[in-house]
N, C-alpha and C positions, 0 to 999 in steps of 0.2 A: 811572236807570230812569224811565222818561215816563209808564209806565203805561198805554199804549194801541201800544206794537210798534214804533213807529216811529223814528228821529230824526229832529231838523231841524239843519240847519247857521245857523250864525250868517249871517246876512241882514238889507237893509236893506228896509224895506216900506214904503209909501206912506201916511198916514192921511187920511181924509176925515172933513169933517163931513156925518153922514148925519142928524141931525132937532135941532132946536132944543125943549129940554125933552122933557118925557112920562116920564119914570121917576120914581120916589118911591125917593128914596135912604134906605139901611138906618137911616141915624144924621145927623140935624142936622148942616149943617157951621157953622164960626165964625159966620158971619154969620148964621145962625136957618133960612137955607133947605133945604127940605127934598126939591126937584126938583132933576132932574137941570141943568146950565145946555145942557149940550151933548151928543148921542152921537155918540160917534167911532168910526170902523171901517176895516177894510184894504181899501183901495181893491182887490186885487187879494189873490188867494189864499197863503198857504203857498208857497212851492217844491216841498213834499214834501206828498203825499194822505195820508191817515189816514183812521178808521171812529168811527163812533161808540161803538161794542161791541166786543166779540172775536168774540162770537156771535151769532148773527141772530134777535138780542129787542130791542123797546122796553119793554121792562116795567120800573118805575121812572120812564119816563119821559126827560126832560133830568134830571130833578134827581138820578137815579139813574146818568148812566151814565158811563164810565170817559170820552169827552170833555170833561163839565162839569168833573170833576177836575183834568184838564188843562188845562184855560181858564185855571182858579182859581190851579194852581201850577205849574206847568213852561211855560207862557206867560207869564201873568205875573212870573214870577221874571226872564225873559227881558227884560225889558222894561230899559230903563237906570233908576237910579233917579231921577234927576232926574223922566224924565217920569212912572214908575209911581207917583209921588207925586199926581198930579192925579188920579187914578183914583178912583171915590169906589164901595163897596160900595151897589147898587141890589138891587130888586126884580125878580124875572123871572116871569112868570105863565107856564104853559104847560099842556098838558092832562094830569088826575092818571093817567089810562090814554088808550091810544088809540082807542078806543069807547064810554067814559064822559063822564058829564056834568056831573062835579069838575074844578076845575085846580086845581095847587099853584102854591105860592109859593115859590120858590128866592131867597136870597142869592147876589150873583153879582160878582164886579169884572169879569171876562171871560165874555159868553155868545154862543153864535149866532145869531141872528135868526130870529124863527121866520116860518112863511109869510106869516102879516097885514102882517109888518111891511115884506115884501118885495114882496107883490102885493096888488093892491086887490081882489082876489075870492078867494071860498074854494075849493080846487081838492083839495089832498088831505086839510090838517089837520085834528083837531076842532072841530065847532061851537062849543063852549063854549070853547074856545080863542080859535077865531076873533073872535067877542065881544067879548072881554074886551082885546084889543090896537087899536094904529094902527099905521098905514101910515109907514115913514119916507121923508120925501121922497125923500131921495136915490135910491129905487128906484124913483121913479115914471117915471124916465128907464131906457128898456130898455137902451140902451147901460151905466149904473153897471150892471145885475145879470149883466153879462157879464165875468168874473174868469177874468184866466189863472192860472198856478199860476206865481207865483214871478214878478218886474214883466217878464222876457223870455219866460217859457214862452209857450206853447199855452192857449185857452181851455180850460176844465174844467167839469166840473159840480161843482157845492160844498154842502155840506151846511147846513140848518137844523135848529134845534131841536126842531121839533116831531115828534111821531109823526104817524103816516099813520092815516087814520082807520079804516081797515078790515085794516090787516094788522098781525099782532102781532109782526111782523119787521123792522116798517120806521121807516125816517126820514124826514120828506119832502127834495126836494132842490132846486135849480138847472139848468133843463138848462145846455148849454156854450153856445149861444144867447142864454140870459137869461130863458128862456120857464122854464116850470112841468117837471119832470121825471117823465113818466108812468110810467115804465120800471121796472122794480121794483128799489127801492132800500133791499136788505137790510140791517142797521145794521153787517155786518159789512165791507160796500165800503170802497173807498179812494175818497173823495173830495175835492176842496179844503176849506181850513182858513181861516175869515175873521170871528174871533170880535171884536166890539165892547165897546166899555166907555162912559163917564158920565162928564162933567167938569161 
């Protein structure tokens, strides 16, 4: 049971380096530091779409919804153990509602990237969200934020962590382009899967 409807088939997936530092990891490692050294993510989506919700609410936020679960453990579990050993438990800021002007703090090994970190303007997410994040390089080339589903499928649109700022239904997303996704994108859609981790 995944927890979120779907399965995935064992597959192999591409990893990129997407930004050098920037996350504050949960717990010191050996050597005393307490940044990230590297973020890593799937160059290209899932094979299989998934939703962030079953129902069409952000309420909770990222840190509340059946997605982040799955990051945490039916992806990660996934992972071989040799490499899910480099994976270091980070911080993830996101916004505490989608119209408020709190954000929480999630524990995270696996999360999605939220808007800031993908585009360098703010389009749908929270202000206070928006804030509080950077930009990781790797997105500032529009060609990286164009992700098919699976390394042969078809471009997709893909999901990010943040709520949308004005609807209490949504997620913001990806269009299949690379561009910002305006289109209303209920948390209950099936969209690509392209969650990053810390080493």
């Amino acid at each position: 049971n995944t927890g979120v409807g779907e399965r995935h088939s064992a597959q192999e997936v591409d990893l990129v380096l997407m930004h050098t530092g920037g996350y504050e990891l949960n717990a010191a490692v050996a050597s005393g530091r307490t940044k990230c050294s590297f973020v890593v993510g799937l160059k290209d989506c899932l094979a299989e779409a998934g939703y962030m919700n079953s129902s069409d609410t952000n309420s909770g936020s990222w840190n509340g919804s059946a997605r982040r679960t799955w990051c945490n453990n039916v992806f990660r579990n996934a992972i071989p153990n040799t490499l899910r050993a480099i994976f270091k438990q980070f911080k993830t800021v996101t916004a505490q509602t989608y119209n408020g002007s709190t954000n929480q703090t999630s524990v995270d090994y696996f999360a999605l990237p939220a808007e800031r970190e993908i585009f360098g303007s703010r389009l749908n997410s929270n202000q206070t969200e928006f804030n509080a994040l950077f930009r990781f390089d790797y997105y500032k080339t529009t060609s990286n934020r164009v992700k098919k589903l699976g390394k042969t499928g078809s471009a997709n649109s893909w999901w990010e962590r943040s709520p949308q700022d004005i609807y209490s239904s949504d997620f913001c997303s990806v269009y299949s382009n690379g561009n910002v996704n305006n289109g209303a994108c209920q948390a209950s859609k099936a969209y690509g899967l392209a969650p990053f981790g810390c080493i």
